[in-house]
N, C-alpha and C positions, 0 to 999 in steps of 0.2 A: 617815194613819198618823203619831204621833209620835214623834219623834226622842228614842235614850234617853239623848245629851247636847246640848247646848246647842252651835250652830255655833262655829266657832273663830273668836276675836277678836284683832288684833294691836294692843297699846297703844303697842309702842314698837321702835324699829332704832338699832342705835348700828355705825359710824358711820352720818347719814341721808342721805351724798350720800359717791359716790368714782364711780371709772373701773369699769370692766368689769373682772370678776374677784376686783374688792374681796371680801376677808371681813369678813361681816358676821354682829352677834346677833342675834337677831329675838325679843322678848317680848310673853309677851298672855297670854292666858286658855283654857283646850279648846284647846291645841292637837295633842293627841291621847295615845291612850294607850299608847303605844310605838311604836317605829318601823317597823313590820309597819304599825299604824292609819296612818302618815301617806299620804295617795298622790295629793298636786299639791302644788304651792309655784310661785307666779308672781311676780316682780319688776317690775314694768316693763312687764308684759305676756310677759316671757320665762319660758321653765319651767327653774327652778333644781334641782327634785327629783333629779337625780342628784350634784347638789353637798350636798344637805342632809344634816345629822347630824344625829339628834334628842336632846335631852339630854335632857328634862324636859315634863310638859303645858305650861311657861310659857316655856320655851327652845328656839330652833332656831336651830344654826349652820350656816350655805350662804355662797357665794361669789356673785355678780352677774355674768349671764351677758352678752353681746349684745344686750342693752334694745333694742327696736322705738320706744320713747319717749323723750324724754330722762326726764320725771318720770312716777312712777303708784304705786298702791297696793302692799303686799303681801298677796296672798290666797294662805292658809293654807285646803289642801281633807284631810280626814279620813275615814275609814268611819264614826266613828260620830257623827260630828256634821255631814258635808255639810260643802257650800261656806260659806268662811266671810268675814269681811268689818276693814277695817283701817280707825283711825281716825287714822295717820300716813301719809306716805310717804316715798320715797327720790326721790332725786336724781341723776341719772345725768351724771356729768362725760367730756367728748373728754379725753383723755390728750394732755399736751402733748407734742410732738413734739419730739426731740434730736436734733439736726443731728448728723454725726459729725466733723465738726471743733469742737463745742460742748465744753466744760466741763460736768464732771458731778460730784458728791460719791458718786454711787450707779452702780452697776451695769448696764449696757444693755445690753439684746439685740440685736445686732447683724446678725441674720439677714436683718430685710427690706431695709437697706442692701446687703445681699451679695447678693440677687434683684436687687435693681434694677441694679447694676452688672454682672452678670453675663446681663441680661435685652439680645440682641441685638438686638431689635426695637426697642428704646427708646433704646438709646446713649447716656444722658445722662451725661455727666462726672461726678464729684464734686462738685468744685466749685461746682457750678452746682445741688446741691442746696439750694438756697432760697425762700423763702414765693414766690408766684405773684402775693400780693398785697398789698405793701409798707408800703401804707396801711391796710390791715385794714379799712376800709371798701368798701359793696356797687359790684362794677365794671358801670358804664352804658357798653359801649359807643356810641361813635355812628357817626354814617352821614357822615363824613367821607371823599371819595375820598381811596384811600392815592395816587394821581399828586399830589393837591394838598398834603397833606403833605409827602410829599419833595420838590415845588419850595418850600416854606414853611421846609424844617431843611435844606438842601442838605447831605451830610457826614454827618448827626447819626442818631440812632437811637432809637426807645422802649422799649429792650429797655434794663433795669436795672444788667443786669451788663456793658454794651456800656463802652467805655471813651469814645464818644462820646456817652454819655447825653444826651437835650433830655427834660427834668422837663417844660416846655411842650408837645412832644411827649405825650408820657406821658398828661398831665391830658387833652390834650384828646381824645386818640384812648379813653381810660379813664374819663373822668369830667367829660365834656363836659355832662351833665346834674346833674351832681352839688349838691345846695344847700350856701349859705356855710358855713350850721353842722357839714355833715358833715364838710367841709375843713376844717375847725376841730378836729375831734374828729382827723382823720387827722395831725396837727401834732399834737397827743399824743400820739399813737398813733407816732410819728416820734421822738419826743424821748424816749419812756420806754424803744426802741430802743435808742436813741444812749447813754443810763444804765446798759443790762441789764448793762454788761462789770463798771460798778463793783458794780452791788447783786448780780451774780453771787459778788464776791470776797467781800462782807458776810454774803452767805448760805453760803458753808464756814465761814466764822467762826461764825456761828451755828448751821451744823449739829456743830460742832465742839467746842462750849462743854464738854460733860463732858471730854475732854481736859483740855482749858484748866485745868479747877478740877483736877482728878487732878495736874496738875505745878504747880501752886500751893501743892497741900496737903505737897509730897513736898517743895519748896523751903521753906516754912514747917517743916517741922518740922526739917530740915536747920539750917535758919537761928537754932532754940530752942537743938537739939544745942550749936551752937558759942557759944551766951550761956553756957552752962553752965558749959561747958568753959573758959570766958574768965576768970572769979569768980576759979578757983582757981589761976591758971599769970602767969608775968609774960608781959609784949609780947613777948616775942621767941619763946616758945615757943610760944606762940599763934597766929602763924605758920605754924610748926613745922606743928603739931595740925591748923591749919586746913587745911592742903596734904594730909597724910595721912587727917583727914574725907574732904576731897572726891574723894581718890583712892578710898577705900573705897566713898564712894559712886559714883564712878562704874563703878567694879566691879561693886558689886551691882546695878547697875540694868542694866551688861553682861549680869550674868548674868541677871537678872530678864529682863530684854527679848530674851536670844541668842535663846532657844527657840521665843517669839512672833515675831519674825522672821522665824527660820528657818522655821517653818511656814506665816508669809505667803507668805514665797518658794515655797515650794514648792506654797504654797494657787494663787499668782500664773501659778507656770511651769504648772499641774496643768490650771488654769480659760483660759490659753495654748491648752496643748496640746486639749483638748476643744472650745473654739472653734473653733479650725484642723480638727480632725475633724469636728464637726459643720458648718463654714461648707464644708468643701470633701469632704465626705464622697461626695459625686457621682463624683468623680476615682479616690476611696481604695477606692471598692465597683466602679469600672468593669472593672478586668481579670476580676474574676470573675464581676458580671453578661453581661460577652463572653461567657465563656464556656456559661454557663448558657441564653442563649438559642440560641447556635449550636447547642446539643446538642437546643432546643427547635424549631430552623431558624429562629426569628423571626431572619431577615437584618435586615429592615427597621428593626427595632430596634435593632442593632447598629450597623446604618449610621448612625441619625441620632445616636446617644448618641458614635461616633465622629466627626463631625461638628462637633458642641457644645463634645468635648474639646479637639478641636483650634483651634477657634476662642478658648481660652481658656485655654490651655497650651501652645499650639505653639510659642510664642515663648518658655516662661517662664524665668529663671535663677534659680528657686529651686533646690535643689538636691532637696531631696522630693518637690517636683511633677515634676521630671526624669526619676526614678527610675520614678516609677509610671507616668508617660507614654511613659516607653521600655518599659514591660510592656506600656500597652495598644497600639502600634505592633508586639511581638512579636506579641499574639494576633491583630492584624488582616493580619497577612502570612500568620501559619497559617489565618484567614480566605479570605484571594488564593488560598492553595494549593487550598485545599479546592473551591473556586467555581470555579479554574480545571478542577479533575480533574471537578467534576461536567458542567462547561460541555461539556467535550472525554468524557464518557461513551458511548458509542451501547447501545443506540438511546436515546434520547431525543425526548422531543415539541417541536416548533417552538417552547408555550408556555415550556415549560421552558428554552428555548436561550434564549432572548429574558429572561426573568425574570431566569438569571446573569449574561448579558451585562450587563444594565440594572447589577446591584449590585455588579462589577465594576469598572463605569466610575463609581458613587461613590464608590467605593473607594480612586479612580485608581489603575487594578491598571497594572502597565508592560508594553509593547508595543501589539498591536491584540486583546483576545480574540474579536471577532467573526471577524476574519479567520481567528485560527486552529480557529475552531468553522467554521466554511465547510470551510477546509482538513482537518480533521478526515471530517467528514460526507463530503467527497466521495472520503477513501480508502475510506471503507466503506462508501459505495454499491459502487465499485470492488471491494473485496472480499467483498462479497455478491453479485455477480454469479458470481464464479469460483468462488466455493466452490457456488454453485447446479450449477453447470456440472458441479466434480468428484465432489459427491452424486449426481447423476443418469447419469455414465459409470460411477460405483461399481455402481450399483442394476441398471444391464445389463448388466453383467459379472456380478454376482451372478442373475438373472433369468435369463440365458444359462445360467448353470451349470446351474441346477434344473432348466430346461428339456432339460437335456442328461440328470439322473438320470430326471425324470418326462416320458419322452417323451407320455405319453399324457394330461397336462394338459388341462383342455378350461375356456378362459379364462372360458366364459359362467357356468360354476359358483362360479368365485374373485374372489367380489364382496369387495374387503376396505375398509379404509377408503384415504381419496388420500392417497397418502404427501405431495403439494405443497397439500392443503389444497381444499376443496369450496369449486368456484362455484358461485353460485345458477344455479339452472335458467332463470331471468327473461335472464342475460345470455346463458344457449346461445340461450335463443330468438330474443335478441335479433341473435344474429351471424348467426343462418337456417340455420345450417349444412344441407346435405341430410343427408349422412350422420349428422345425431345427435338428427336428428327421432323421436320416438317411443322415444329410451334414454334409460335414464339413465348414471348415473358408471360402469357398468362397460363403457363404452367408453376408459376410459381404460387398462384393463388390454391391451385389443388393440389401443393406438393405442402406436405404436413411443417409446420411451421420446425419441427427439428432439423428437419434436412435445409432449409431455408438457411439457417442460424449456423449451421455447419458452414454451410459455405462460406459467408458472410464470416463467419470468425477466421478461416484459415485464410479468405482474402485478406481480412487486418493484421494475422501475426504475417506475413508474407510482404506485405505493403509496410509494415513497421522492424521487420528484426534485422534485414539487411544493413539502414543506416546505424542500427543497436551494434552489429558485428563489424560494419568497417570504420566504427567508431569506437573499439578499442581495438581494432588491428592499428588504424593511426596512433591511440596512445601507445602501444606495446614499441612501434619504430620509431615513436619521436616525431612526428612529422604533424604534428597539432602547434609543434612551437615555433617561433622564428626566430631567428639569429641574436638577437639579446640573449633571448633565451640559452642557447648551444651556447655565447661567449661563457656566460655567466655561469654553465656546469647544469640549469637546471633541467635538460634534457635528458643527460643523463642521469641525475636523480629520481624523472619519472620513469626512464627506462628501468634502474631498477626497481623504483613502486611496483611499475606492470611485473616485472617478473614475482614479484612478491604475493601480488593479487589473483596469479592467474589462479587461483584455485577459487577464489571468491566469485570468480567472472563465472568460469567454470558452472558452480551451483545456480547464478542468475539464468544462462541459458538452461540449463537441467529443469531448475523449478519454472523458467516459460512452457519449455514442453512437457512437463508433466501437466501443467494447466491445463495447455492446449487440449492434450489428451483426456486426460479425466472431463474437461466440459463437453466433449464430441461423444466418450462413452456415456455422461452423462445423458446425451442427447438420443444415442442410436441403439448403445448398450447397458441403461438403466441397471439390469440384474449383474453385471459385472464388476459394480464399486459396492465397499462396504456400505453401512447404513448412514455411519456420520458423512462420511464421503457424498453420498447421493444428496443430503441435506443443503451438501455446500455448493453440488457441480450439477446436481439437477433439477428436481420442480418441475419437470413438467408433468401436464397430464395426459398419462397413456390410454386411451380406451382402449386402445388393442397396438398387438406388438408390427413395427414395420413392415412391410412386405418386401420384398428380393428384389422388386426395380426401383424402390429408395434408397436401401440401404445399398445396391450397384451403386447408384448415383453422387451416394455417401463416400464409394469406396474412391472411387475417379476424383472426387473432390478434394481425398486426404491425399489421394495420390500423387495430385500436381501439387499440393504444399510440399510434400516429399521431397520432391524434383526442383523445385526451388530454392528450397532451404539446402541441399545437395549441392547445389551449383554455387553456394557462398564457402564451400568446403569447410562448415563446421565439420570439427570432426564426428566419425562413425557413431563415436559409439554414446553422442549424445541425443543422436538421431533414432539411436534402435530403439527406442520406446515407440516414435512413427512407427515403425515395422509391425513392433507387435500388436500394436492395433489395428493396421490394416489386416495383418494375419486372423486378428481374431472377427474383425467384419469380414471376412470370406467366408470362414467356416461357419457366423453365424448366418451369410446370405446366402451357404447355400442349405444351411439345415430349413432355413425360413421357405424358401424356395420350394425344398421336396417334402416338403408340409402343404402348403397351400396345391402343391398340385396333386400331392394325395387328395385332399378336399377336391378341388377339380374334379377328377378321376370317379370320386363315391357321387358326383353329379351326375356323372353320363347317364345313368341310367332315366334321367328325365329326358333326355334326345333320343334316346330310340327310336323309332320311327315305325319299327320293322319292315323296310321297303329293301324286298331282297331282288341282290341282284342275278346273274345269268349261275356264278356257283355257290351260289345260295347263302350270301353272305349280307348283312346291312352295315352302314356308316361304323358301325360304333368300334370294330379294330382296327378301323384307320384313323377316328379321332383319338382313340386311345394312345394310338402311335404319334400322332402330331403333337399332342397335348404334350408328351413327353420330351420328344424332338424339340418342341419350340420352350420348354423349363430348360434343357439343356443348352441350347442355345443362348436364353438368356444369361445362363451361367458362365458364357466362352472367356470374357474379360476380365471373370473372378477368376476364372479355372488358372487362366494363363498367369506366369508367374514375372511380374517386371523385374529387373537388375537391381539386385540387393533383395530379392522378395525370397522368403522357401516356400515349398509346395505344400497346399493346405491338408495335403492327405500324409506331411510327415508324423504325424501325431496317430497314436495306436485308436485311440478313443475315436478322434473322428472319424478314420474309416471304417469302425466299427457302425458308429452312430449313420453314416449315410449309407452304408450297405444296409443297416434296419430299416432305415426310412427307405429306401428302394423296393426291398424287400415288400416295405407297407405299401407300396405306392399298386404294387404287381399285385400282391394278394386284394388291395383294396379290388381293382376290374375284374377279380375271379369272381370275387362276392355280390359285386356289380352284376354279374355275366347270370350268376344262380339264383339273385332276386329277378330281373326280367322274368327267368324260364318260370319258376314256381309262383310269380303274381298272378293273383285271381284274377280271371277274367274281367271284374268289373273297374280293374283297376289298369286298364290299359287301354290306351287309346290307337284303334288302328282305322281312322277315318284318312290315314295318309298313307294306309296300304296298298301294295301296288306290287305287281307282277311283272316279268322282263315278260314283254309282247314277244320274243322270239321262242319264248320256251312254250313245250307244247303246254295248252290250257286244262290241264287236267286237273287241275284245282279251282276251278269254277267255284266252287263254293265260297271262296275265299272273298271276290267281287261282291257275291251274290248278299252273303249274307253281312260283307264290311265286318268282320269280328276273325278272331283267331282261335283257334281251341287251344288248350293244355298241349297237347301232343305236337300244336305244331310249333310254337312256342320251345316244344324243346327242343324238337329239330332244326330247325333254326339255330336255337343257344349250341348246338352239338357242332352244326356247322361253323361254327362261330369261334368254338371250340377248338376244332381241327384245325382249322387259318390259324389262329394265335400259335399254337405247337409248330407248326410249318415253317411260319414264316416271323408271324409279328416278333414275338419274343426273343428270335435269332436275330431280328433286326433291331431290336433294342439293345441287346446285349453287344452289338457293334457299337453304336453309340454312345453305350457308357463308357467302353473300352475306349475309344476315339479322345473323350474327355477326362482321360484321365481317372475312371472310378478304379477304385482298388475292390477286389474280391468278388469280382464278375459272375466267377465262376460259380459261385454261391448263389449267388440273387440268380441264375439262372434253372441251377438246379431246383432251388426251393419253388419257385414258379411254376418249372413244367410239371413237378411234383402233386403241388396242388391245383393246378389245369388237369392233370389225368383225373386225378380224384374226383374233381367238379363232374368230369365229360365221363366217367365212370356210372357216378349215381345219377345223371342227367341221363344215361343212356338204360340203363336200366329200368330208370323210371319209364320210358316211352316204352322199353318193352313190355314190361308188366301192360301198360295202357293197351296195347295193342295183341300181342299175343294170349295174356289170359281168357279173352272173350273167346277167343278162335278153340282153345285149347278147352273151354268149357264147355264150351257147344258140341264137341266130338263125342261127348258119351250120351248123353241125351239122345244128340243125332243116331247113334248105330243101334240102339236099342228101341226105337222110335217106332211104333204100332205091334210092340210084343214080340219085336222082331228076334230068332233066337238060331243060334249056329249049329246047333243040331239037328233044328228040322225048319231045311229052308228052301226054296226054291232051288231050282235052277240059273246063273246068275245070268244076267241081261244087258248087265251095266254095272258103272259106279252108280253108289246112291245118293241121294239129295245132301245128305249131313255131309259128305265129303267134297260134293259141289261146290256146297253154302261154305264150307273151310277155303277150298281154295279163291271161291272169289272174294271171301273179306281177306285172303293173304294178296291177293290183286291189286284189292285197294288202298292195302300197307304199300304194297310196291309205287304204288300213283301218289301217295299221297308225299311217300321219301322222295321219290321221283321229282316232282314238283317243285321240293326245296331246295334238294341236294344229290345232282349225278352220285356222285363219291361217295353217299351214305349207304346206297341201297344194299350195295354186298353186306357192308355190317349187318345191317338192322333186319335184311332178310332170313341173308343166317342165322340168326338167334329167334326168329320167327317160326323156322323152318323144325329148326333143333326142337323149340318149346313141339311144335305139332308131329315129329316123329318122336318122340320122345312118350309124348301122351297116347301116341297111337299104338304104339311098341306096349306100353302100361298093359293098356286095355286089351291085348290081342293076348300079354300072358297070365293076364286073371284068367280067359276063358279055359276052360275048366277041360273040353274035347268038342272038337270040329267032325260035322258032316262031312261028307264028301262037296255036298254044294255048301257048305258053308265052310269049309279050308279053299274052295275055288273062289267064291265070293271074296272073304279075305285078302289073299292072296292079287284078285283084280284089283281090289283097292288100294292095298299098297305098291303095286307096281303104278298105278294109276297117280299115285302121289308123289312118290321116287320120280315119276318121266317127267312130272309137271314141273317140280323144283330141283330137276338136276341141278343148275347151273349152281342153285344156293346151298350144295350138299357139302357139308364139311364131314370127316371123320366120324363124329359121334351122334350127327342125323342117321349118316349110313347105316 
């Protein structure tokens, strides 16, 4: 496809060589057709098109930008002629460089000298700003060792501006390779040097020349003026004339020249003051960029431009620079303030502590602010402890009251949210609790607001002491500051503070956990602080003292703050005050524990049932036994001792105190065991009495009449009796041993002790009940119709009264029978004993026997001997 003009041609550039930025013309041919058409212009290789103007198709005025070449083409690109092509070029000249102690006729920018001096990194004096390379010729180092050089110049130096300069040096450390002729050229190059100062002065003369003619022409025609004036006047007035010319002229040229002056001047002081604004305008914009970025929070910014200022003002006796430098020194103090109040805010995050501190100490704020962010942090751990405390004595004062309008509250229903904040269920699980297996949070509404406050407080020192602790671990290492900080020494300065303070720190964590603890004993162990103590860590109201599964609950709670605060490795021995308070809630959970289930225990005697089973035993020494089982069991998690814990029975007192309360717990079911047997009949309920269907029915009456007598009441307790000696109490005394009770032995003796005792007069008593009726019927019976041994029949038989004995001893035997296989030898026996005993009495009052009355005799007691053989002990016989 062809193009509908002809590409663009450049014939010509005027000027065809200068520096960067030069204006130039640019003529040719197509070079477009209006300034919309043009769209490239390259110089050099550079693209100039935002400098172009376009006059004309055969004119473009542009500037020469940062040439990549020194020399190249100009291409002129168009829409409607394409890239185009030049049959000249341009010349791209280095700008000569003016020294700022140089002489100049023209006007310098003086900006890059003001970077370089103001450039920290670099520090190069003024002075010392000069060429690098003297000879203007290419520098060959060589491979000269600098040790043999300076034993060759001893003194001397190859540094230019040194005042010990060695040229010899120089050449050969610089241009050890160098050939003659180049050294020839550098000696011109030396010499035209050593001339620049005069052809310097020849060149303001030359740039100066229109001047020059302008007061030549002005003195020329002054000088015509006075020929003139001469023609017509004699010498003496002439004189005269010529003194009043040149006054007039020098007037007029006053006034000619006042105005142009004066606006130099003022051109002078203008181009002054703008320099100084523009060379230090860093310093004139800092008070308000302070500002703007504090309000943006860029600290960092702030800091380093304060920094730079002061490195380069801090010293200065201008009076301007004074002024502004004492404005940005006000904003950086309102800065300090600011950074200190954010430093000292709570709550705040570790990072955040750390970030102020750090910008603080470049700031070099005065005092230590790390210390008093420490000191800060740890009033209000302090005071988040207490206000925990008096939130939650508020919450049961109020929680009381309501309970007092709505007696009839029923907790399971008033599930609301936790006023102390929901823990995951992952950590109930993890604490094992029994009691909170299978609930959820609305255990905390029936869990006494103590225990509640407990937790809730050892979650906040737990959730708050860790950043407390590795936040003077960071100050003790230094590692709150940053590298200003370490240049400037003040790192180590707070390193040794911390060393200074650790004792200070020291008593901060001590007086947290003494807090902690005294508000927990406050909470769980009331009777444990003194009076003023309680006034300050407690307030609550007790109606009654905790029971063994809260104060558990209590203990797994302190327990995991333990384990916690253990893992930030404070040291040991600021932690053992934990210890000793979870030591003294075990030993108070479980004296609580073998309390309430003594109480338990003096209950059973309401569940009795009397429902005996096949050996003649009812419920209650197997609930006695559970009841106990399951105290001890709840005690396994006290009992057990965690890493770092001692064992609760190393103390003489407490295993004194729970073998008494065992002791109580055992004697409580004996006392238990001998109010059943001796309640009066109308105080017992046997509508749930009941017989094992396998055993023979010989106790009929027992159905019949739904009630129980005295005597069987005791047999029963007797059987009851027996089992505990056998078996119960050998099986408890396992279990204490199991869990650790100290002095088994004791609580077992004392028990079986008084279990004989009970099963003694329990046994007794059923004799007497049974035996004395039998044993009082015997003399009546044998004397019965005048009956007498002296003059008697012939004998026939046993007689009635001996009958009538042995069948109520029958129905002692049916009635033991019926309760208890295992009873009957005893109770027989001593049946047996009571009725040969009596009958033995009565046979040696009689005074002398008939022949039929020693025969009579004689049948009766062998008649009584054959019937209770089985039950004959020694002193029946």
């Amino acid at each position: 496809m062809s193009r509908a003009r002809q590409p663009p041609l450049v014939t010509g550039i005027s000027p065809n060589e200068g520096i960067s930025w030069t204006k130039v013309t640019i003529r040719g041919e197509n070079l477009g057709t209006g300034p919309t058409d043009l769209i490239g212009l390259t110089i050099c290789g550079h693209n100039c098109l935002l400098t172009a103007e376009w006059m004309s198709a055969s004119k473009i005025v542009c500037r020469v930008g940062q040439a990549k070449n020194d020399k190249g083409d100009i291409i002129v690109t168009t829409k409607s002629g394409g890239k185009g092509t030049s049959t000249v070029s341009f010349k791209l000249l280095k700008p000569e460089k003016i020294g700022i102690l140089d002489q100049s006729a023209v006007w310098v920018d003086e900006m890059n000298y003001y970077d370089m001096r103001t450039d920290r990194n670099k520090g190069i004096p003024p002075l010392s700003l000069r060429p690098a390379n003297p000879l203007g010729i290419e520098i060959d180092k060589g491979r000269f060792p600098q040790k043999d050089l300076e034993s060759l110049f001893p003194g001397m130096s190859a540094d230019f501006t040194s005042e010990n300069f060695s040229a010899a040096w120089y050449l050969i450390e610089n241009h050890s390779t160098t050939s003659f002729d180049q050294l020839k050229t550098a000696v011109v190059n030396l010499k035209k040097q050593a001339n620049k100062k005069n052809e310097g002065s020849l060149a303001y003369v030359k740039g100066g020349l229109s001047t020059f003619f302008e007061a030549q022409d002005a003195l020329s025609a002054i000088h015509q003026k006075l020929e003139a004036d001469g023609t017509e006047k004699v010498e003496g007035s002439m004189t005269q004339k010529l003194e009043n010319v040149l006054n007039r002229a020098s007037n007029t040229a006053d006034t000619l020249f006042q105005e142009v002056l004066g606006r130099k001047d003022k051109a002078d002081s203008t181009r002054n003051a703008l320099n100084v604004l523009q060379r230090f305008k860093f310093l004139f914009n800092l008070p308000l960029n302070i500002e703007r970025n504090i309000q943006k929070g860029d600290y960092d910014v702030v800091i380093n431009d304060y920094e730079k200022a002061k490195s380069l003002f801090g010293k200065t006796e201008v009076q301007v620079f004074k002024k502004y430098y004492a404005e940005v020194e006000t904003r950086i103090e309102a800065l300090r303030e600011l950074l200190l109040d954010k430093l000292l805010e709570t709550p705040s995050t570790l990072h955040d502590q750390k970030r102020y501190i750090r910008y603080l100490s470049d700031l070099h704020a005065p005092g230590d602010p790390a210390w008093q962010c420490i000191g800060a942090q740890h009033q209000w751990i302090l005071q988040l402890m207490h206000n925990c405390k008096e939130s939650y004595v508020k919450e049961q004062k109020g929680k009381d009251i309501a309970l007092l309008h709505s007696p009839m509250l029923d907790l399971d229903s008033d599930v609301r949210p936790s006023p102390i904040g929901h823990l995951s269920q992952t950590a109930s699980l993890k604490r094992g609790s029994s009691f909170q297996s299978g609930r959820d949070d609305a255990w905390r509404y029936k869990a006494p607001q103590q225990v509640v406050f407990v937790e809730k407080l050892t979650k906040l020192v737990v959730s708050q002491l860790p950043n407390f602790w590795k936040l003077w671990v960071s100050y003790v290492n230094g590692s709150l500051f940053s590298e200003t900080a370490e240049k400037s020494g003040q790192m180590e300065r707070s390193k040794k503070n911390a060393r200074q303070r650790q004792n200070d720190f020291k008593k901060m964590i001590q007086e947290v956990m003494h807090s902690l603890v005294k508000l927990i004993r406050g909470a769980l162990l009331p009777f444990s602080l003194r009076e003023g103590e309680l006034r300050q860590y407690g307030g609550w109201e007790m109606k009654s003292e905790l029971s063994g599964q809260w104060l558990t609950h209590g203990i797994q709670t302190v327990r995991l703050s333990s384990e916690s605060l253990t893992a930030l490795e404070i040291p040991n021995d600021m932690l053992q005050i934990i210890q000793d308070l979870i030591l003294d809630l075990r030993v108070r959970c479980i004296i609580v524990t073998l309390q309430h289930t003594a109480e338990d225990i003096k209950r059973l005697a309401e569940k009795e049932d009397w429902v005996v089973d096949n050996e003649g035993l009812t419920s209650l020494p197997s609930q006695f036994e559970q009841c106990i089982i399951h105290s001890l069991q709840s005690l396994k998690t006290v009992l057990d001792c965690k890493p770092g814990e001692a064992s609760v029975f190393q103390q003489q007192k407490t295993q004194e105190d729970v073998c008494q309360l065992s002791i109580g717990i055992m004697q409580g079911f004996i006392d238990c065991l001998e109010q059943l047997s001796t309640k009066p009949d109308g105080d017992i309920d046997t509508s749930h009495l009941s017989v094992d269907v396998s055993s023979p029915d010989l106790f009929g009456s027992i159905h019949e009449e739904s009630s129980l007598s005295s005597e069987q009441r005791l047999l029963i307790a007797l059987s009851n009796c027996r089992y505990l000696e056998c078996h119960t109490f050998l099986n408890i005394a396992e279990h204490f041993e199991k869990h650790g009770f100290q002095g088994v032995d004791k609580i077992t003796q004392v028990s079986m002790e008084s279990l004989k005792e009970l099963d003694q007069r329990l046994f007794e008593m059923y004799i007497e009940f049974k035996a004395d009726p039998i044993v009082g019927s015997l003399e009546p019976g044998i004397y019965a119709g005048y009956f007498d041994w002296k003059d008697c029949l012939v004998p026939t038989g046993v007689r009635n009264y001996l009958k009538e004995a042995l069948v109520n001893i029958i129905a002692v035997h049916a009635e033991v029978f019926t309760i208890s296989k295992d009873l009957v030898p005893r109770v027989m026996s001593r049946v047996v004993e009571a009725v040969s005993e009596e009958l033995s009495r009565l046979m040696q009052c009689v005074s002398s026997f008939s022949k039929n009355g020693a025969l009579q005799a004689k049948l009766e007691i062998c008649a009584l001997r054959d019937t209770v053989a089985i039950y004959l002990t020694p002193e029946s016989k």
